[in-house]
C-alpha positions, 0 to 999 in steps of 0.5 A: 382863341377867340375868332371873328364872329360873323354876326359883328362883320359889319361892326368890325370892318367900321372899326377898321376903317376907324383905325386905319387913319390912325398914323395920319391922324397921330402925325397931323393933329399937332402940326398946328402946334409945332411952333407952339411946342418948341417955345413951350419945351425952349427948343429949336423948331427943328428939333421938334420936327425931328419927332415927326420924323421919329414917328414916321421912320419907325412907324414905317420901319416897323411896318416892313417887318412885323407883317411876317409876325401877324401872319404867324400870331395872328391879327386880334391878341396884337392888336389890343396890346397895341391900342393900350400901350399907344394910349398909354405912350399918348398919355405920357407925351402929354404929361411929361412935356420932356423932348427926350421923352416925347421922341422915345413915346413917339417911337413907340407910338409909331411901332404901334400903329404899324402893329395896329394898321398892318392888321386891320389892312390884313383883317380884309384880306382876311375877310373878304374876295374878289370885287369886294376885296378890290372894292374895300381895298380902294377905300383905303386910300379915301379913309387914311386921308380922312386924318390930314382932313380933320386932324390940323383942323381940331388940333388948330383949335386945341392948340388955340384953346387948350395947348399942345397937350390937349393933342395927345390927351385926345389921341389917347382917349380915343384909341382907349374908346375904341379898345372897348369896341374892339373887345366887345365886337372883334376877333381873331380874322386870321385862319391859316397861320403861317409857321413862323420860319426865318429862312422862308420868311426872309425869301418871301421879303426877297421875292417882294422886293426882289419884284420891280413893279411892286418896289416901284409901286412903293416908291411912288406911293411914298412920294406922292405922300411926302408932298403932304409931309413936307407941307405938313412940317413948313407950313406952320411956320410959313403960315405962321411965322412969315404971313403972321395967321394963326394956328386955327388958319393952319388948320384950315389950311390942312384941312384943305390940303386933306380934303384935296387928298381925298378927292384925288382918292375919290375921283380915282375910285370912280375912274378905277374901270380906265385902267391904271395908266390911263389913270395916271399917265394923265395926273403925272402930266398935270403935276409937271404943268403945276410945279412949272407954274408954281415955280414960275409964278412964286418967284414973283408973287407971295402969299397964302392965295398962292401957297393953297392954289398950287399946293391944294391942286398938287395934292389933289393928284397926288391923292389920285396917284397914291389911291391907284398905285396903293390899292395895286401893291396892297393886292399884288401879293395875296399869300401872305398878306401881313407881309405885303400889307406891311411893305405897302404901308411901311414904304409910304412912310420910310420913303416919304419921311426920308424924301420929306425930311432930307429935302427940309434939311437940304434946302431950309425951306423958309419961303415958297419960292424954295417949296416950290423948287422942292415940289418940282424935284419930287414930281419930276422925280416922281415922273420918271419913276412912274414911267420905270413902273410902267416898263416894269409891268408891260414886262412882267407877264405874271401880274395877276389880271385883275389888277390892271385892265390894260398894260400900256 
């Protein structure tokens, strides 16, 4: 077996850093090509958008379970199985162009990256104590929006210049860069296996999700990010179809939207001493004043000024929540850190591919008066649990200290 060698630490936690935006990264850099790759494959927009949604579910699916499987076999063997069979799954997409084909790759790109993500989340918790724990584990958030900043951005141009493809020749080029770094500087990070038991396994899960602030925490996690998954599947065909832009403006316009996210990230971080619901007590409040302006305002005004001005400012708040909530799940349960990292990761994404694409499908949203009125249905409904949230953990006198300064 071999082990993280400590003389490589600093070059191994980069790597991890690297590789934790790789789900967001998979997910974005070809949404500037989503109305490109139904022309080009002769299939309704929807179906290709149902390849989103099959990398997400099983993506987050898979991250609900496998946490228990790098707990028991460790974090490093799995890892690099990962990155090759996902670079391989790129490679295909790319060169199959088959939508049968691409949602059986996209399935397996999404199980993947939960393998690879979940363990480079543990690989902290592995690692690292305390402040620097806490500190690492805040920057999380930050990093993983670093995908919706720069993945529609470079796929906007790749789509221009190249075609869809050009996407995952890129996704599987670079996860086979960093499999040779991860072969040369990484190790194992994993020194107290556990023994893979069903029965103590399962409990551990019931416990988890049998813990109100921690199923809430995932819940709002997943909402916060399934404002960006919904703009991310409209807003091609918004920008494209109806305002008659480019794909490179749609990547300008997620680029934005990224960089609205991890401002949100950032701020938390630099306010993370007031307390968690002094935190976000304030940036739910001003969610609802924007979605009540929005669906206000749109209902007599139309145009891409007023898409990004509300929507970049939604996200923005969001990016604030989901860092404070996230850092909160990712640290509740230190035990058995696979399982934890994996329901946290894994709720983001079945919550938010669920909310995201049922609402899609409900309300055909095809104008921004009908994305607006989606955006208020899931701040409100973000709004009230939040305040569940709170109950939750006013209540529960076993939260570890450090993890709020302040209950109320």
């Amino acid at each position: 077996m071999k082990f993280q060698n400590t003389k490589y630490l600093y070059i191994s936690t980069l790597l991890a850093f690297i590789l934790i935006p790789l789900g967001g990264l998979t997910t974005d850099i070809y949404i500037p090509s989503l109305p490109a790759m139904a022309e080009d494959l002769n299939v309704p927009v929807e179906k290709v958008q149902v390849s989103l949604l099959l990398f997400m579910v099983s993506s987050g699916f898979s991250q609900l379970f496998i946490g228990s499987i790098l707990d028991s076999f460790g974090r490093y063997r799995i890892n690099i199985f990962a990155l090759i069979t996902f670079s391989l799954a790129s490679f295909i997409i790319a060169l199959v162009p088959e939508i049968y084909v691409i949602y059986l790759m996209r399935i397996v790109q999404g199980i993947t990256v939960s393998l690879i993500i979940v363990g480079k989340r543990a690989f902290f918790v592995d690692l690292y104590k305390g402040e620097k724990l806490k500190h690492y584990t805040s920057l999380f958030s930050i990093v993983w929006a670093t995908a919706p900043i720069v993945a529609p951005f470079i796929g906007g141009y790749l789509q221009v210049l190249f075609g869809w493809q050009s996407n995952f020749y890129l996704l599987g080029i670079l996860t086979f860069i960093i499999l040779f770094f991860e072969l040369r500087f990484t190790g194992e990070s994993l020194q107290n296996f556990q023994v893979f038991k069903r029965k103590e396994i399962a409990a551990v899960y019931r416990k988890m999700l049998g813990t109100p602030d921690f199923y809430l925490g995932l819940i709002i996690i997943g909402l916060s990010y399934s404002l960006l998954v919904i703009y991310g599947m409209v807003s091609p065909f918004i920008i494209e179809k109806i305002y008659g832009f480019s794909p490179v403006v749609t990547g300008y316009s997620s680029l934005a939207s990224g960089i609205a996210l991890m401002s949100g990230g950032i701020i938390s971080k630099l306010m993370i001493k007031k307390g968690l619901f002094t935190n976000i007590n304030a940036a739910i409040i001003l969610q609802l004043i924007i979605v009540f302006v929005m669906f206000a305002v749109t209902s007599k005004y139309d145009g891409l000024v007023f898409l990004l001005g509300f929507t970049l400012s939604l996200h923005l708040l969001s990016g604030f929540i989901f860092n404070n909530v996230y850092a909160y799940s990712l640290q509740r349960f230190t035990t058995n850190v696979g399982i934890a990292s994996g329901l946290t990761g894994g709720g983001v994404y079945v919550v938010s591919s669920v909310a995201g694409y049922g609402l899609i499908n409900v309300f055909e949203i095809k104008d921004i008066q009908t994305f607006a009125m989606v955006n208020f249905i899931i701040v409100v409904t973000l709004f009230i649990v939040i305040l569940l949230f709170r109950k939750a953990i006013v209540s529960n006198t076993d939260i570890p200290s450090h993890l709020i300064k302040s209950k109320i």
